[in-house]
C-alpha positions as CSV (number, residue, x, y, z in Angstrom):
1,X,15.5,-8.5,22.5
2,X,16.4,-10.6,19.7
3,X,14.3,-11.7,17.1
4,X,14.6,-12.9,13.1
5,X,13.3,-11.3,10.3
6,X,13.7,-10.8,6.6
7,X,17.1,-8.2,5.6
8,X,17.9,-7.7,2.0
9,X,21.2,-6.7,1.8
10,X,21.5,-5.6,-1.6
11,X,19.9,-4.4,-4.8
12,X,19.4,-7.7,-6.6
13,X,19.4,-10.1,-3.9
14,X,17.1,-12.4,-2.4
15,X,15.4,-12.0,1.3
16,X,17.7,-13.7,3.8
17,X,16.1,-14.9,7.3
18,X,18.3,-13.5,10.2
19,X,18.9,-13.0,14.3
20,X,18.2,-9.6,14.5
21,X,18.6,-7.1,17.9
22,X,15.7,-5.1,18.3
23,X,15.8,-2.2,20.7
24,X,12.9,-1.4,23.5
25,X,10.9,1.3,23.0
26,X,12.3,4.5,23.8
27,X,9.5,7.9,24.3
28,X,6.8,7.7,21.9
29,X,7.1,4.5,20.8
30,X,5.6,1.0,21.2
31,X,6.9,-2.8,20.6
32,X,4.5,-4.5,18.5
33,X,3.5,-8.5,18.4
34,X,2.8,-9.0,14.6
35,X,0.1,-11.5,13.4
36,X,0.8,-11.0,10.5
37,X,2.5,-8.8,7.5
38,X,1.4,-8.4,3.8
39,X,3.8,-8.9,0.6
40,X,3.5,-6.1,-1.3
41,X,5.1,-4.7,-4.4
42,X,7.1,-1.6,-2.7
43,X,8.9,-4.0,-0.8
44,X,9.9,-5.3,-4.4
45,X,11.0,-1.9,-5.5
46,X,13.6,-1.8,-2.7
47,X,14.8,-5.3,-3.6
48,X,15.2,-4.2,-7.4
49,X,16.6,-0.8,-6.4
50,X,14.1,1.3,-8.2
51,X,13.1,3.0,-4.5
52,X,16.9,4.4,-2.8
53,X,17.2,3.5,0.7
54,X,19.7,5.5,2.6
55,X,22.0,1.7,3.2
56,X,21.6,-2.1,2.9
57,X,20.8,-4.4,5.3
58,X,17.1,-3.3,5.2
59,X,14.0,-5.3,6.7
60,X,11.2,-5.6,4.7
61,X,7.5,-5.3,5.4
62,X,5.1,-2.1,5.5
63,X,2.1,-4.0,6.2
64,X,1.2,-5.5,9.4
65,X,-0.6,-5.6,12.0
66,X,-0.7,-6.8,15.9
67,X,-0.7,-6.7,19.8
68,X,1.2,-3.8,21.7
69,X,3.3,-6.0,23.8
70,X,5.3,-2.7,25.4
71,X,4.9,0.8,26.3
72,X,7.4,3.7,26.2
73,X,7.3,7.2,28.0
74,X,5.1,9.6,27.1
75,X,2.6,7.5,24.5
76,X,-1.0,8.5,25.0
77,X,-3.9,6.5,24.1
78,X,-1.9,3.1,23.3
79,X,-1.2,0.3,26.0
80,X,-0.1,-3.3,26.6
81,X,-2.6,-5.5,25.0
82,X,-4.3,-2.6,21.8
83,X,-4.9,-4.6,18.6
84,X,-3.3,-2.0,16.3
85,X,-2.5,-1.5,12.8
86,X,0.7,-0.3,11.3
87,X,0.1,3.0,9.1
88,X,2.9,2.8,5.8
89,X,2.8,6.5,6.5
90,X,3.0,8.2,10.3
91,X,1.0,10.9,11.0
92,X,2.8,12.7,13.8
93,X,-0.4,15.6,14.1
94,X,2.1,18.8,14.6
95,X,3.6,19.1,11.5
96,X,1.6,21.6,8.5
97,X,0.3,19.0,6.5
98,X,-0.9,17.7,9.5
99,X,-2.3,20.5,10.4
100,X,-3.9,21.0,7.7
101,X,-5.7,17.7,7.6
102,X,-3.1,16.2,5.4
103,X,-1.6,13.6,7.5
104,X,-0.9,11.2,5.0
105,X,1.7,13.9,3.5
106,X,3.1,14.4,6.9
107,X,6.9,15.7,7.2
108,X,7.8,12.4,8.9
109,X,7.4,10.5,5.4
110,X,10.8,11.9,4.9
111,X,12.3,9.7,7.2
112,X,10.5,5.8,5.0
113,X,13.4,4.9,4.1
114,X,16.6,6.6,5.9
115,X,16.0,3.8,8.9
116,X,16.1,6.7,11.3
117,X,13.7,6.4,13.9
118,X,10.9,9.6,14.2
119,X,11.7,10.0,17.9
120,X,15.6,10.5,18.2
121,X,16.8,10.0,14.5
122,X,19.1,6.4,15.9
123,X,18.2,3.0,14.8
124,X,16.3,0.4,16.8
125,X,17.3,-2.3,14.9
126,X,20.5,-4.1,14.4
127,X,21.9,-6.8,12.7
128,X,25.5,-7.8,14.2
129,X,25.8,-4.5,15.6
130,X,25.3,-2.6,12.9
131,X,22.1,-0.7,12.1
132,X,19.3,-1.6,9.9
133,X,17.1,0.2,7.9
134,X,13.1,-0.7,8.8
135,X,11.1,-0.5,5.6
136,X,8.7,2.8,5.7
137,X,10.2,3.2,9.9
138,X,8.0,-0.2,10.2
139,X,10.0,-3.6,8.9
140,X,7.0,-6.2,9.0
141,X,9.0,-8.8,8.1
142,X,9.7,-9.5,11.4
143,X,7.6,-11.0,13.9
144,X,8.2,-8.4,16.8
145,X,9.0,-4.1,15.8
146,X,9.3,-1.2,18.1
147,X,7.7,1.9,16.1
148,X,7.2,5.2,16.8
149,X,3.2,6.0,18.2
150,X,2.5,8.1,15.2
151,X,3.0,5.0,13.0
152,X,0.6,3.0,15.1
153,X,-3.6,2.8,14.6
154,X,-5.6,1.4,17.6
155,X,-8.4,-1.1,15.6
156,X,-11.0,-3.2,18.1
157,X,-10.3,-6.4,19.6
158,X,-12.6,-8.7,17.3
159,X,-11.3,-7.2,14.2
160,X,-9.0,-10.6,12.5
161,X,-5.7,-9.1,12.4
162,X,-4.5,-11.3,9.5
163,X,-7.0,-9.2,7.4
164,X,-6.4,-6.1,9.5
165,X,-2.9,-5.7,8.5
166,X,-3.7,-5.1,4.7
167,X,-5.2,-1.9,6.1
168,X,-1.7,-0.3,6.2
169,X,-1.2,0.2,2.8
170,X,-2.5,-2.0,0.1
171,X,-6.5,-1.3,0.9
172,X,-6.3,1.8,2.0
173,X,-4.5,3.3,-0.8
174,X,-6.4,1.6,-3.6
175,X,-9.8,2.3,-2.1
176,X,-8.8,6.2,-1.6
177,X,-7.4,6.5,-5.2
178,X,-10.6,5.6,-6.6
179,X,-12.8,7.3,-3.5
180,X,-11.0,10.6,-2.2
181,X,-8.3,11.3,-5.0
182,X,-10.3,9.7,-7.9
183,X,-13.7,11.2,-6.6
184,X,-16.0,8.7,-7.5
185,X,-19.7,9.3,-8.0
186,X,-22.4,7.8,-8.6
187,X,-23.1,7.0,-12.3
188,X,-19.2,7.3,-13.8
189,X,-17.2,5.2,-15.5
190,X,-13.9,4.4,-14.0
191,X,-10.7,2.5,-15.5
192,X,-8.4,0.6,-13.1
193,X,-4.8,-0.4,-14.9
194,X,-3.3,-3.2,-13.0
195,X,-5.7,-5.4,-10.4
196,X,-3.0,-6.6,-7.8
197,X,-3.4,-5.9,-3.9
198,X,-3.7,-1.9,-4.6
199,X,-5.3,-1.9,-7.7
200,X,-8.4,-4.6,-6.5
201,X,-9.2,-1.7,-4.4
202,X,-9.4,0.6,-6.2
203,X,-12.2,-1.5,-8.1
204,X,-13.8,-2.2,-4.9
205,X,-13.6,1.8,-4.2
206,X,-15.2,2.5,-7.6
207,X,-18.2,-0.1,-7.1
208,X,-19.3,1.0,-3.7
209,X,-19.3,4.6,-5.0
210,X,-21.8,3.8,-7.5
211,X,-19.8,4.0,-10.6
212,X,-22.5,2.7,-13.4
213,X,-18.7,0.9,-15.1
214,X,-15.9,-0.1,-13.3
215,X,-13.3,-1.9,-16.2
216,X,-10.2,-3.2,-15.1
217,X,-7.0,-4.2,-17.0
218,X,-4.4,-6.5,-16.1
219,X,-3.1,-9.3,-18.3
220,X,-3.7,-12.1,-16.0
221,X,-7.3,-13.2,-16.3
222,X,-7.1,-14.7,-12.5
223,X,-6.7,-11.1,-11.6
224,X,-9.6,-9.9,-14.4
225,X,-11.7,-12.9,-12.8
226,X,-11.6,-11.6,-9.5
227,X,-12.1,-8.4,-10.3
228,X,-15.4,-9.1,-11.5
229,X,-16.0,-11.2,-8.3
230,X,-15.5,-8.1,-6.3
231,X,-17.2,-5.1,-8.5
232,X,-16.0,-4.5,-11.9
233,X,-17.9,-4.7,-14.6
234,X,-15.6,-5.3,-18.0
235,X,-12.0,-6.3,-17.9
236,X,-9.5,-6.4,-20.2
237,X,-5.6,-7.7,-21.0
238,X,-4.2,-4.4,-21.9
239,X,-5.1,-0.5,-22.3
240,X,-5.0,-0.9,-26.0
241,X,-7.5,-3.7,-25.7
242,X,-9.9,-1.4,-23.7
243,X,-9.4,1.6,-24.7
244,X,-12.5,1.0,-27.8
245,X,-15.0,-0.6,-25.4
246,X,-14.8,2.2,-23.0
247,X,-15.5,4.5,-25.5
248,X,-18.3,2.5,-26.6
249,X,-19.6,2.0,-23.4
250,X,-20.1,5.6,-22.7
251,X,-20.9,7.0,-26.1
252,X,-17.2,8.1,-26.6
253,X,-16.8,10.3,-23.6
254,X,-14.6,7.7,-22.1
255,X,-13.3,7.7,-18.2
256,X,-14.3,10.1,-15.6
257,X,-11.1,8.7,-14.0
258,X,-8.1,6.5,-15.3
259,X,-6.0,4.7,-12.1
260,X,-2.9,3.5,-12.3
261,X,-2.2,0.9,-10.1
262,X,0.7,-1.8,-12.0
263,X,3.3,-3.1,-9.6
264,X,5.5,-0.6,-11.8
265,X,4.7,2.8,-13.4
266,X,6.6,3.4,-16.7
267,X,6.3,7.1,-18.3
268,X,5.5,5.4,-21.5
269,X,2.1,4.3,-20.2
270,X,0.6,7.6,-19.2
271,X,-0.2,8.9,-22.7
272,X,-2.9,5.9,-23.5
273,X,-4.6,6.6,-19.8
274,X,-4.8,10.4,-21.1
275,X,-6.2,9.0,-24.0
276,X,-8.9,6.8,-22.4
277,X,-10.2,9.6,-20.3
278,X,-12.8,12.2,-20.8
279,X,-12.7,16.0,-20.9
280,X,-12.0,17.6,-17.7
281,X,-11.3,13.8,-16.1
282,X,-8.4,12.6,-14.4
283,X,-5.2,9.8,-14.3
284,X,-4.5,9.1,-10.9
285,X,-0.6,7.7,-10.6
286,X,-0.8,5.1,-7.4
287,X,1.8,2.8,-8.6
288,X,5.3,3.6,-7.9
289,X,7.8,4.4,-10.7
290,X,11.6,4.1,-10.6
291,X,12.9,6.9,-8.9
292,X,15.8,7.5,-11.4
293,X,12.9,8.1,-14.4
294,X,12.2,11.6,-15.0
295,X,10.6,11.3,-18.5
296,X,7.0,10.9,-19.5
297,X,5.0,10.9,-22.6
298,X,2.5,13.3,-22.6
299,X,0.1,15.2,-25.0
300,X,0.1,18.7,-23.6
301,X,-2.4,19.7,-26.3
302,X,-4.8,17.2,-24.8
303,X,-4.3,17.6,-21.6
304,X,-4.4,21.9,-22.3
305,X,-7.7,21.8,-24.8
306,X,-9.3,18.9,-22.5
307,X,-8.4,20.2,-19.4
308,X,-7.6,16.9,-18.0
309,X,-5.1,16.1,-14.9
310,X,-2.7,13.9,-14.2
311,X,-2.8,13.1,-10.2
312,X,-0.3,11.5,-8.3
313,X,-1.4,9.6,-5.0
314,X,-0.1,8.4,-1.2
315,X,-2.2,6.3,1.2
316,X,-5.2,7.1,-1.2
317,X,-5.2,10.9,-0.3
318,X,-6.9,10.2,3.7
319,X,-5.2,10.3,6.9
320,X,-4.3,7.0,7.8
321,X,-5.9,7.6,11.3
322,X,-9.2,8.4,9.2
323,X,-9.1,5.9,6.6
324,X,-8.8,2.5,8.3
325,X,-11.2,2.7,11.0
326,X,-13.8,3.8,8.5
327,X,-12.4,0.7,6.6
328,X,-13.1,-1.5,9.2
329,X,-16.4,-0.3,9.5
330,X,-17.2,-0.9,6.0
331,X,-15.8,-4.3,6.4
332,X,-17.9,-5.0,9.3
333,X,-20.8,-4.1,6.8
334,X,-19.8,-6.2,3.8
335,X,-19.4,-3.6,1.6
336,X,-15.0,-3.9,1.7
337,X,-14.4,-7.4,1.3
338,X,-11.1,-8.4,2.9
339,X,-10.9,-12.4,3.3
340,X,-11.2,-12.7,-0.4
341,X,-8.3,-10.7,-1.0
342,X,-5.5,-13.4,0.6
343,X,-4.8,-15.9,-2.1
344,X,-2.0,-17.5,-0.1
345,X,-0.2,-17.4,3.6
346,X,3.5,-17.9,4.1
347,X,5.8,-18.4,6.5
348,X,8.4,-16.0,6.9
349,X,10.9,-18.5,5.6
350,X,9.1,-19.3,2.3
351,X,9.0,-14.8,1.5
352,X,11.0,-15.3,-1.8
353,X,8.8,-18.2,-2.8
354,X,5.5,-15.7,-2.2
355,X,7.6,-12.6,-4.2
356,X,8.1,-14.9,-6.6
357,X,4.3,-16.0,-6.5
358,X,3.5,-12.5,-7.0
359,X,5.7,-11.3,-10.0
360,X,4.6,-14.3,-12.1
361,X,0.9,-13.1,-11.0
362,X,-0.6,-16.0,-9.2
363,X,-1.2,-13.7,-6.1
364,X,-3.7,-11.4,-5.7
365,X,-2.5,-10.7,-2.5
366,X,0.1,-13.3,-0.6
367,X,0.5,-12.7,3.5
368,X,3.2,-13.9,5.9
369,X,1.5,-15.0,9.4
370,X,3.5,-15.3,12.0
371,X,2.6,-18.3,14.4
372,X,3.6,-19.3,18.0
373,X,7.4,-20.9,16.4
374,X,8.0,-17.3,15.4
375,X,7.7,-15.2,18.8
């Protein structure tokens, strides 16, 4: 079928709307209706070049979420009509990690960004006959994808799927950084370092687990004001500016756990998290880095005599097939707030105008929703 979406075709450039060809599903995969796809900061990483993608043109979008609208062979337990959520990461179930109840570090991860399709290693998606590479095997930024099964998360019907959608990357992973990797409990103190779509999760993580201080840091005070709005209890413009309260605030044994959640990690910036963390706590690395930096600035003899760790962290350390239908759950309950999370909606024609939105920080989360023009 054909269909448009969003294809960068080069480090540096801007998104370009275009007619794409979009193959049916072959065995073990499905074609998805979207509702909707989230704008998040990985998707800038592969415009900038700091993530490698195997080629350019690439379609955008690892967040999204929809109706099944087709079936291929042999899929079992999905079918015309499933309201489903797309999983950044698949989880095929065979592979070791897998099998060892690690799906969100399954062996088909290796495959995010090479465009290559899980079930035959071709390309179901082309742009003038030539083959395009689906961000994370996915490409949201289009209103219509055929993925492989293991990518794909049956939700219920009267979940919204505008809010849904965010389940595939940007909530889950900040929730599990501060709940499952970070290992919140009840009574510590926990830092968050950059409050956009991952990190605001992480500080809603933190509160539900019944840390007694949740501060978070990000120099825009729209971001510090909503993360107040949505569990934490100090916020500040910069590490340097929290780093005395926190140790104030717990009688200078500082954070339990330090999370890293900026739309960029530099090495430069792990040092001061070490530093604002206690003995025997942890810095959890969620944010992505460029993938050409191989130096950071650490102090061993800290982190030797302190016994502290430095963590790094994908999907927020939970099986994607585990994670967002507990999410849901807890947003059925009130605890995980999701509607307050969308600042703005775009069209899929105005995505540079919300990436720009987002890098001069007056998003805490912007989402494309597709409408009946788009299909």
């Amino acid at each position: 079928m054909k269909t448009k979406a969003a294809v960068l075709r080069g480090p540096g450039k801007d998104w370009e709307i275009e007619e794409i060809d979009l193959g049916d599903p072959i065995a073990g995969e499905v074609q998805v209706r979207l509702a909707a796809s989230g704008l998040c900061h990985s998707d800038e990483h592969v415009r900038t070049g700091a993530s490698p993608v195997a080629f350019y043109p690439v379609i955008g979008g690892h967040e999204g979420a929809g109706v099944v609208t087709k079936v291929g062979p042999e899929v079992s337990g999905l079918q015309e009509g499933d309201h489903v959520v797309l999983a950044f990461i698949p989880g095929c179930g065979r592979c070791r990690p897998c099998s060892r109840g690690l799906q969100n570090l399954c062996d088909e991860g290796a495959l995010l960004l090479s465009g290559q399709s899980i079930s035959d290693r071709s390309y179901r998606a082309q742009l003038n006959g030539e083959p395009l590479v689906p961000m994370c095997l996915l490409g949201t930024f289009a209103p219509y994808v055929t993925v492989n099964e293991a990518s794909v998360i049956k939700i219920e019907d009267d979940i919204p799927l505008d809010k849904a959608a965010l389940l595939g990357c940007g909530v889950s992973t900040g929730w599990g950084s501060a709940t499952e990797i970070g290992d919140t409990r009840v009574g510590d103190t926990v830092v968050v370092v950059g409050v956009g779509g991952v990190g605001i999760n992480a500080v809603q993580g933190a509160a539900a687990s019944g840390a007694r201080y949740v501060v978070a840091v990000d120099p825009v005070e729209f971001k510090r004001q909503k993360a107040i709005e949505l569990g934490a209890t100090h916020a500040f413009a910069s590490m340097e500016e929290a780093t005395g309260p926190v140790a104030e605030l717990t009688w200078g044994q500082n954070a339990n756990t330090t999370i890293l959640t900026m739309g960029e990690v530099h090495g430069d910036e792990l040092q001061p998290a070490l530093a604002m963390t206690a003995k025997g706590g942890q810095v959890v690395v969620t944010g992505m880095g460029d993938a050409t930096q191989l130096e950071a600035s650490i102090g061993l003899f800290e982190l030797t005599l302190l016994q502290k760790r430095v963590q790094g962290a994908i999907f927020g350390g939970v099986s994607p097939r585990t994670q967002i239908p507990r999410l849901l759950e807890l947003y059925r309950h009130g605890t995980l707030k999701l509607d307050e999370l969308v600042t703005t909606t775009y069209k899929l024609e105005d995505i540079n105008i919300g990436y720009r939105d987002m890098q001069e920080g007056r998003n805490l989360r912007g989402m494309v929703v597709y409408g009946d023009d788009d299909y």
